[in-house]
SEVO-120360 format. One record per residue (C-alpha): residue number from 1; x, y, z. Coordinates in steps of 0.2 Angstrom, whole numbers, plus 5000, padded with zeros to 4 digits. Each point is the difference from the previous one (the first is absolute). Example, Ala and Ser with C-alpha at 12.3 -4.5 7.8 and 13.67 -1.06 7.14 Angstrom:
2
+------+------+-------+------+
| resi | east | north |   up |
+------+------+-------+------+
|    1 | 5062 |  4978 | 5039 |
|    2 | 5006 |  5017 | 4997 |
+------+------+-------+------+
//
This chain:
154
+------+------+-------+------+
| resi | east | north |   up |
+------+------+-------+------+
|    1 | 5084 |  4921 | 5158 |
|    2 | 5017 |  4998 | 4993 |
|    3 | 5013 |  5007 | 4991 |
|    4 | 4998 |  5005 | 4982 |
|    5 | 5016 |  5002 | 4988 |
|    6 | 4994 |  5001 | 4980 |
|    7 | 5011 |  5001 | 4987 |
|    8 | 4996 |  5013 | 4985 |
|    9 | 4990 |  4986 | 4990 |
|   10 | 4994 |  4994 | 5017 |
|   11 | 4980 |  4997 | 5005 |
|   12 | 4985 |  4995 | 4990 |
|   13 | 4997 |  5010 | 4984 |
|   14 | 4983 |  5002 | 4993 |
|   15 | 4994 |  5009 | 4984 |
|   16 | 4981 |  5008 | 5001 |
|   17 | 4991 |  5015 | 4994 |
|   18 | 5016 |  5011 | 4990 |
|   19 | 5013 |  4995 | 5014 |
|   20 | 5010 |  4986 | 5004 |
|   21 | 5004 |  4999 | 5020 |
|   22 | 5015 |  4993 | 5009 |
|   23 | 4994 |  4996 | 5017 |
|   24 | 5015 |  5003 | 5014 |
|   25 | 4988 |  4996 | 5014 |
|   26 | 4980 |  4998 | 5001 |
|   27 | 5001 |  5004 | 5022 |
|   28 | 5006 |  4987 | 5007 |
|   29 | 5017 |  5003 | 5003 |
|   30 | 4993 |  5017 | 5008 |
|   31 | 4987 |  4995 | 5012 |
|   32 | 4986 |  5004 | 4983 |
|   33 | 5002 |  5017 | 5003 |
|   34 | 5005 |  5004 | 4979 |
|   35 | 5003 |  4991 | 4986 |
|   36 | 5013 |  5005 | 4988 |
|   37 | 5003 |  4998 | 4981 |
|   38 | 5011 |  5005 | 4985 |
|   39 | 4988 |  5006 | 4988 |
|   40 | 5006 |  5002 | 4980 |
|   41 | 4984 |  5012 | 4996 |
|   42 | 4999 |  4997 | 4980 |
|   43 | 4983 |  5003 | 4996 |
|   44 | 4991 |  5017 | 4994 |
|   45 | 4987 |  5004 | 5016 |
|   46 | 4994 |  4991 | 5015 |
|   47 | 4982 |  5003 | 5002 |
|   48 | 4994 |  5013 | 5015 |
|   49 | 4999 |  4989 | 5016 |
|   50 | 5000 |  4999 | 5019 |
|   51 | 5008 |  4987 | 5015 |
|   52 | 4987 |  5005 | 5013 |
|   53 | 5011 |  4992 | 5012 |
|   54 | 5015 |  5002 | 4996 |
|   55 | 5015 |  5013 | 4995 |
|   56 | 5008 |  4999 | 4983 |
|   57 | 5018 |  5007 | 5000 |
|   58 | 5009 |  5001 | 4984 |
|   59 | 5020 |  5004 | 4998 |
|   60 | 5005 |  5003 | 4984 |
|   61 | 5017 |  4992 | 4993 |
|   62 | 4998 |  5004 | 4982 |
|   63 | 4988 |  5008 | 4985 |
|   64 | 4989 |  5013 | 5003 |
|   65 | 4983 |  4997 | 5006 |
|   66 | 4983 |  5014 | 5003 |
|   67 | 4993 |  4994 | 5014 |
|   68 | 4981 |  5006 | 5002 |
|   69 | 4994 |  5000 | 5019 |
|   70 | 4984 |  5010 | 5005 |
|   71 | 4999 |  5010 | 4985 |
|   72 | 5019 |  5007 | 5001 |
|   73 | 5012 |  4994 | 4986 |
|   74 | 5018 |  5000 | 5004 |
|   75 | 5017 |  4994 | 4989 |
|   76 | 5009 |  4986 | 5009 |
|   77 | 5018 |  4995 | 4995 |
|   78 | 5015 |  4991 | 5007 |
|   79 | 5001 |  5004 | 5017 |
|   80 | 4982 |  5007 | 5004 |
|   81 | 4990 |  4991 | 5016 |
|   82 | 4982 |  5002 | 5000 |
|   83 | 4989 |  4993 | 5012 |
|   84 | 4982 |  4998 | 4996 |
|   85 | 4986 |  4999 | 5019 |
|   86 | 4989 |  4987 | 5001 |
|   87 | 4985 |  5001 | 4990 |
|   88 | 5005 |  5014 | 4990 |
|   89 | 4997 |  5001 | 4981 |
|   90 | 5017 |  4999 | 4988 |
|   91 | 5006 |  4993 | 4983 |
|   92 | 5017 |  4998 | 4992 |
|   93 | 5003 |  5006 | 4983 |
|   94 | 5017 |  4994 | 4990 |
|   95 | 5008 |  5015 | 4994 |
|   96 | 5019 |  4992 | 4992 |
|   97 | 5001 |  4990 | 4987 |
|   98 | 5008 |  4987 | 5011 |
|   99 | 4993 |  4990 | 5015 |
|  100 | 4998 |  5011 | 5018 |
|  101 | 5010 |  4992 | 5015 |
|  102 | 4993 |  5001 | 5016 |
|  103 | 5001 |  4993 | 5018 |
|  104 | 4982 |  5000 | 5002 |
|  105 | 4996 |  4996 | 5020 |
|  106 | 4981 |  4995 | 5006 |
|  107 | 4996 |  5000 | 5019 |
|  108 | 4992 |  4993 | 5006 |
|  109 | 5005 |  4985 | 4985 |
|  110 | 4985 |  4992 | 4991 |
|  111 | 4993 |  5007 | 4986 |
|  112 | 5015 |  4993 | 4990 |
|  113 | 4994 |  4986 | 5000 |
|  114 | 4988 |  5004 | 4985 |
|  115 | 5016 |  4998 | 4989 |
|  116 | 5002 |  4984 | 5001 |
|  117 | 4983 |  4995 | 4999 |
|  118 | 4995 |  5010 | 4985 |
|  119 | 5018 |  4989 | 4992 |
|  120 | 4993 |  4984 | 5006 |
|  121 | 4981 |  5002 | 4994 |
|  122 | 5006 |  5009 | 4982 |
|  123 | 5002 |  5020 | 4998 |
|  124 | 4991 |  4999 | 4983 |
|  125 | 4986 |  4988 | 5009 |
|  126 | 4996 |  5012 | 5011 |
|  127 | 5004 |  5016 | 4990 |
|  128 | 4983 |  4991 | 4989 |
|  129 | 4992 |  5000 | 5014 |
|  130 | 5000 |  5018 | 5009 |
|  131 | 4989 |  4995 | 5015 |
|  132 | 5009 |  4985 | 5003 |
|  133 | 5016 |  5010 | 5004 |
|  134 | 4992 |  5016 | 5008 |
|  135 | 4992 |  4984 | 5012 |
|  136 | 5020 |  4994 | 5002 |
|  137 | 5006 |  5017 | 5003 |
|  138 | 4988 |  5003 | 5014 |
|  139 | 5002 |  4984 | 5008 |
|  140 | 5019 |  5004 | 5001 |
|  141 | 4999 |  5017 | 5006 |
|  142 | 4999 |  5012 | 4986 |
|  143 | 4985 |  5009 | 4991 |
|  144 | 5000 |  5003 | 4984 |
|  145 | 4991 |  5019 | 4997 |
|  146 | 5005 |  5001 | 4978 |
|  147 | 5013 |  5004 | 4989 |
|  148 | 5014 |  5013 | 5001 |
|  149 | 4995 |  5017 | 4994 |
|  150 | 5008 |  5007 | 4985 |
|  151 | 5009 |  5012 | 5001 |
|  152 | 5000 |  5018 | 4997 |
|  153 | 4999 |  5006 | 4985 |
|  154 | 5006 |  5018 | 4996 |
+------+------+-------+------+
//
């Protein structure tokens, strides 16, 4: 291990799936216990989904994000810390009109990885081919279980 010093443009970006992802440290400056990433949220939804081995944590710089974790919806914006348990079921929905911010953390790291790869095999290659993806997702740590639900109407 060593030291670690990023500028504000510093680390490797990737853009996959309604984000674009700064990477500030993918574990190994920290023994692989967490990765961290700046995350410019800018699409509508994620779909539902579970790390089964990992925490997801999420720290919101900017926007306003509904975060949907085990069937309770709750209103993030700039300064809100949530922390989603390994395994458990959540989905991000994009509530501004303007990217969300976050500081999203991952422990133990891994499961990012998927980012890149969907980048480097082609998002709308993959997005043709839905098994191929929920194949790529699993493989790297995360299970696909569908969309986003709509939201309530009054």
């Amino acid at each position: 291990m060593s030291s670690l010093f990023l500028m504000p443009d510093g680390g490797d970006e990737v853009t996959a799936l309604g984000s674009t992802y700064r990477v500030k440290t993918d574990g190994s400056h920290v023994a692989m216990a967490y990765s961290v990433m700046e995350e410019e949220f800018w699409g509508d939804t994620t779909p539902l989904h579970t790390h089964p081995d990992a925490e997801e944590a999420f720290y919101v710089l900017g926007g306003q994000v509904e975060v949907w974790a085990e069937g309770t919806v709750s209103t993030a914006s700039a300064g809100a810390f949530i922390v989603v348990p390994r395994g458990a079921t959540h989905g991000l929905r994009r509530l501004s009109d303007e990217p969300v911010r976050m500081l999203t953390l991952i422990s133990p790291p891994g499961f990012e990885k998927l980012f890149a790869v969907v980048a480097e095999e082609g998002e709308e290659n993959l997005l043709a081919d839905p098994d191929r993806l929920l194949a790529l997702a699993q493989k790297h740590g995360t299970n696909i279980i569908g969309e986003y639900p709509e939201p309530a109407r009054p």
